[in-house]
N, C-alpha and C positions, 0 to 999 in steps of 0.2 A: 387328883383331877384338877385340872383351870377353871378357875367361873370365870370364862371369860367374854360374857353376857352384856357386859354394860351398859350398853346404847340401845339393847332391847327393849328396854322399858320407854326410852328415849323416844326410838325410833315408831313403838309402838302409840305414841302419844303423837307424832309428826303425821301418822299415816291415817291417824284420827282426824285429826286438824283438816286433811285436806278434801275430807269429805266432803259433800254438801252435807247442812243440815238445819233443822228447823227448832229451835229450844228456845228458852225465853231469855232474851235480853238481860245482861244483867248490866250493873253499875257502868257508867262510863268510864272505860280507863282500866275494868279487870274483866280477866280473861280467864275462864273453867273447862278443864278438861278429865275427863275420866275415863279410864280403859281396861276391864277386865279381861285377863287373855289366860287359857285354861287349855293344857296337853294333855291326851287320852292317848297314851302311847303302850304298845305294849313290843318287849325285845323277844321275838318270834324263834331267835336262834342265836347262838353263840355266847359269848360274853361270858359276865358268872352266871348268872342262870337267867332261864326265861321265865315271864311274867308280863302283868300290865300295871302301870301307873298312873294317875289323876293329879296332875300340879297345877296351882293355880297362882296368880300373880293380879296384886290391883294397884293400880297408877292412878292417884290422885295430887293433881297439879294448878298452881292459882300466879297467875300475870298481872303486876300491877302497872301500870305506865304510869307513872309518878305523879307529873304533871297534870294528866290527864285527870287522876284520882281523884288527887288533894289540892289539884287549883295550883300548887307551885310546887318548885323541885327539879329534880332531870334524872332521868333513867330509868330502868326497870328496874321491880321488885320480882321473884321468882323464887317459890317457895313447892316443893315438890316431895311426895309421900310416898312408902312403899308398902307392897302386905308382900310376903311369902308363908305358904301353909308348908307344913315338915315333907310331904309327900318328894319323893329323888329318883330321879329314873336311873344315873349313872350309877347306883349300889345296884340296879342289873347290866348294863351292861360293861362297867367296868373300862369306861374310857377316861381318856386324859380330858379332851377338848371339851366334852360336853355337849350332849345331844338336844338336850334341850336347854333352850337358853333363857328359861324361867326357872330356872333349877338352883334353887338356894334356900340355905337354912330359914324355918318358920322366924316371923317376927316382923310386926311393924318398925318402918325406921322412919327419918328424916334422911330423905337421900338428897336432896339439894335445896338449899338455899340461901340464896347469890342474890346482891346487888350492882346491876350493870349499867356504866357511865360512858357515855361519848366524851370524852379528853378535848379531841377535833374534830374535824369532818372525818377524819381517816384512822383516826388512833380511838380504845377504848380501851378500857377495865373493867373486869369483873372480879368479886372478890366475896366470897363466903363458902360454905360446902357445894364443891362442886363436881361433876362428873365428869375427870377428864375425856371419857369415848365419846360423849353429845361433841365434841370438836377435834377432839383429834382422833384418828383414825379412825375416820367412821366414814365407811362407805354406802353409798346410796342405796346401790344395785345391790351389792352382798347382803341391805338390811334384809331384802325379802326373803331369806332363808332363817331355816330355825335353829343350825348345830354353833354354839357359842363363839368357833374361831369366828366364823365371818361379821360377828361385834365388833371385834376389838382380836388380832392378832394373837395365838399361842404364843408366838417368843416375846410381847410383852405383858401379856395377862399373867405369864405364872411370877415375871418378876416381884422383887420387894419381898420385905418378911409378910406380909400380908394381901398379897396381890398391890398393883397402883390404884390409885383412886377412880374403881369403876363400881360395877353393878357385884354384889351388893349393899357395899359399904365403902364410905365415899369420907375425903376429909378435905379441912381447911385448907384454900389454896388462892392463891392472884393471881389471875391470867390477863395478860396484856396481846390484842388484836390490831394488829396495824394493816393496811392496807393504800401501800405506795400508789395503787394502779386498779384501775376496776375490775379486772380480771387475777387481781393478786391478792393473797391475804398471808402472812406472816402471823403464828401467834408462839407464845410463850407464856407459858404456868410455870410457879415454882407451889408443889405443893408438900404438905404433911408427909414424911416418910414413910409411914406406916398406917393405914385408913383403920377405922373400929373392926372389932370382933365381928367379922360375920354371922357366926356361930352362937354370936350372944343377943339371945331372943328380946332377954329385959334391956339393952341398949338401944332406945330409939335414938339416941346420935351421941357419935364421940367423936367431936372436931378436937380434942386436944393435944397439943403440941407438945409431946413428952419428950427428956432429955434424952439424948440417945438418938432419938428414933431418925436424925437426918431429913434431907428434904430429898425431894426427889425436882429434878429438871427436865422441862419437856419442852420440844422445840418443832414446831413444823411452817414449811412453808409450801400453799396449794396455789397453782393456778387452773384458770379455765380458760378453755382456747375456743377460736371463732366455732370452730365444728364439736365444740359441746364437752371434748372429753376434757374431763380434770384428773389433774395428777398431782401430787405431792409426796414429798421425802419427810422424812422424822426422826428427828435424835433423843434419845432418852439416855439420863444417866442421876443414879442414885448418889449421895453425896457422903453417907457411911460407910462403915468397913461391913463386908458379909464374910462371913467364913466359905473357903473353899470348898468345892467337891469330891477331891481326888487329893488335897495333899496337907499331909500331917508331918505333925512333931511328936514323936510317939503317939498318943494317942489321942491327943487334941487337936483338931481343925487349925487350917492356920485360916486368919482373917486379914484380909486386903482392901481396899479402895478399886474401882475400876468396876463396876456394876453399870453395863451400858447396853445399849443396841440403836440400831436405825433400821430403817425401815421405809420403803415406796409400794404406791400404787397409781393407779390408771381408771378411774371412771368411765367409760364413754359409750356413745351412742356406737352401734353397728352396722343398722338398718332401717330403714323408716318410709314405709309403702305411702303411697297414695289412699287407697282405701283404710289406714289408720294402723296395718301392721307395723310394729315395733319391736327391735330386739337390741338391747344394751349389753356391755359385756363389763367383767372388770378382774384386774389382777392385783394379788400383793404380794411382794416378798421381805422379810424382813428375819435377822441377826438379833444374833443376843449372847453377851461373852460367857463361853461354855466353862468358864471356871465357876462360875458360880451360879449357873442356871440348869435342869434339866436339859432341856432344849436350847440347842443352838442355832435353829433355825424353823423358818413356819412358811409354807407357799401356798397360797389359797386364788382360785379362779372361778371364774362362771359366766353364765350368761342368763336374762329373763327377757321373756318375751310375753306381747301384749300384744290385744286385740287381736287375737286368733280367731274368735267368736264374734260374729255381726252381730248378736242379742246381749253378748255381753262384753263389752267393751273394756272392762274394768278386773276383768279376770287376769292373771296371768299365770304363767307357765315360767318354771327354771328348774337348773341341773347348774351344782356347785363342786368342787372339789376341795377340802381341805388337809392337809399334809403337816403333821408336826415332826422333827426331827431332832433325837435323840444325839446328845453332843459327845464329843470321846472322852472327855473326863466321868460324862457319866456311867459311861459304856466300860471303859476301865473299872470302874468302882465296883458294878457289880458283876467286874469278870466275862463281861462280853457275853452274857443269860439274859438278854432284853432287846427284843428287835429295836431296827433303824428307825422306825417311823412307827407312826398311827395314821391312819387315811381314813376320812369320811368322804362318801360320795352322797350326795343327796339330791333328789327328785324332788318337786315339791309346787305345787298349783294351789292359787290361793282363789278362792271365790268368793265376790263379792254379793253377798244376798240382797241386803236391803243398806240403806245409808250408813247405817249402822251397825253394822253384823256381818261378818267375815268367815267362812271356814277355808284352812289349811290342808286337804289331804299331805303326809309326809311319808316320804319311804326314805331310810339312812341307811347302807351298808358299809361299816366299821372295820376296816381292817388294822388287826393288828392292836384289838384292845388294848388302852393300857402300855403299849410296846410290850405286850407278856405275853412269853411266847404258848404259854399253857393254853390261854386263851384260844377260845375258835374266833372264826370273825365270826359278828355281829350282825343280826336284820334287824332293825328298828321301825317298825309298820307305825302310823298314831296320824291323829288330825288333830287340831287348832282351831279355838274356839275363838273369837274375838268379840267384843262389843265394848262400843265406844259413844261416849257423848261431848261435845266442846262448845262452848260459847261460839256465836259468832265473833 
């Protein structure tokens, strides 16, 4: 399976932030935010077998503005923590994508921290552990669902000998953020080729740059247009050799250079009432060279909508689809005994209780667990726990 989660923890600290809220003041110049998010899910039907599970996830994260802090200086400090307990939903229901996207091995880590500099008015830097999906490929709309494509893309989460530098395990990297035009922004990381064990509980952080491991390249460029919707393309490519999927020398893998994909998407507004109704929508599609990936490609859509309730403003409502597809080398390899795709469709209303406090009702149906065709499809019934506290 993809933990291809990343920007959940991210997003999940973003959607804290824009709370109102009432906490004490701290230091001038730092900034606290914390966010426990916890899934009671249980897989009703299909998969490997049915059950329920309890995952829980805590995001603890600290802002320093430099300047502001220590009296002199420039830029931000940004230093960001993670908890995962062992609890997994995908050992039931046996998908690639991932259903929930707080789903990862027990262990506190050090998931980011970066020091960010303005260059110029328009150019910047950041440079220490960082998570490439908080910027690249991370969509707004898609954050409000729970099944891990719509974080960060299938055809590039599964990439890398150890996924790219997302959610759980994140490594040393530079990214440089240019922005020609106020509605334009250019960025480029070159990071660590291969991020920490995720699996390894006693690693609270492994930024190190071991020989071998390559770097990986990542390039995207987004704009935002007068009528709101943003769109951006992405290219990624690994700088190592991987070994093939499908073609040997007697009995060892051959190994090659050319580990790549790109990838677009579409943000945008849809509709927007008068009395406050709202509904946005958004697409992606994106490649990945099938010599050396399971998937060769991933297509994910949806739409959320807002303020359907005059008492509660702050509710919303969406229906996502996400699609991974199984590439012919890999499909050759095991004989053509593994379906085309895996498809999630997911439901999912988020309700906002108090400033702080959020529940998710979610309903997932999984087609085509796993691409295995043994598998039945999958019902994923479970709610979402939230609460959140942040500095002003």
């Amino acid at each position: 399976m993809f933990k291809s989660i990343s920007s959940t923890s991210s997003i999940a600290l973003i959607a804290i932030a824009t709370m109102p809220h009432v906490v004490a003041q701290p230091s001038e110049g730092l900034a606290l935010e914390m966010a426990y998010t916890s899934d009671l899910y249980s897989n009703t039907a299909g998969g490997l077998e049915t059950g329920t599970r309890y995952l829980q996830n805590l995001d603890l994260a600290a802002s320093i503005d430099i300047e502001q802090f220590f009296g002199s200086g420039l830029g931000e400090l940004f230093v960001y923590v993670i908890y995962d307990d062992t609890t997994t939903l995908s050992d039931l229901v046996g998908d690639l994508q991932v259903a929930s996207n707080i789903d990862a091995d027990q262990g506190w880590r050090l998931y980011e921290a970066w020091w960010d500099v303005p260059l110029t008015e328009n150019l910047g830097i950041r440079t220490g552990l960082y998570d490439l999906n908080s910027e690249f490929d991370a969509i707004e709309t898609a954050g409000y669902f729970n099944n891990s494509s719509h974080g960060i893309g299938a055809d590039y989460s599964q990439s890398g000998q150890n996924a790219p530098s997302i959610f759980p395990s994140t490594s040393a990297a530079i990214r440089l953020a240019w922005s020609p035009q106020e509605s334009m922004i250019l960025r480029y990381a070159l990071l660590d080729g291969v991020p920490g064990d995720p699996s390894d509980s006693e690693a609270f952080a492994d930024a190190k740059i071991r020989d071998g491991e390559g770097l990986l390249h990542a390039l995207e460029m987004e704009n935002t247009f007068e009528s709101g919707m943003r769109a951006a393309i992405g290219l990624w490519r690994y700088s190592s050799e991987f070994e093939k999927i499908n073609e040997f020398v007697g009995a060892a893998p051959v190994s090659d250079s050319g580990n790549q994909g790109v990838y677009a998407f579409v943000d945008a507004p849809i509709y927007q009432s008068n009395n406050g109704v709202w509904v946005n929508g958004f697409a992606r599609y994106g490649i990945a060279n099938q010599n050396f990936n399971q998937l060769s490609s991933y297509l994910g859509f949806g739409a959320v909508a807002g303020g359907l309730i005059d008492s509660r403003p702050e509710d919303t409502l969406g229906l996502a689809v996400a699609t991974a597809f199984n590439g012919d080398d890999y499909k050759a390899l095991n004989g053509g005994l593994v379906n085309d795709h895996e498809t999630a469709i997911e439901l999912t209303y988020s309700a906002q209780l108090t400033d702080n406090f959020r529940i998710q009702p979610d309903i997932q149906y999984i087609i085509n667990p796993g691409t295995d065709p043994s598998l039945k499809n999958a019902l994923v019934v479970g709610v979402r726990f939230e609460f959140g506290l942040v500095t002003p």
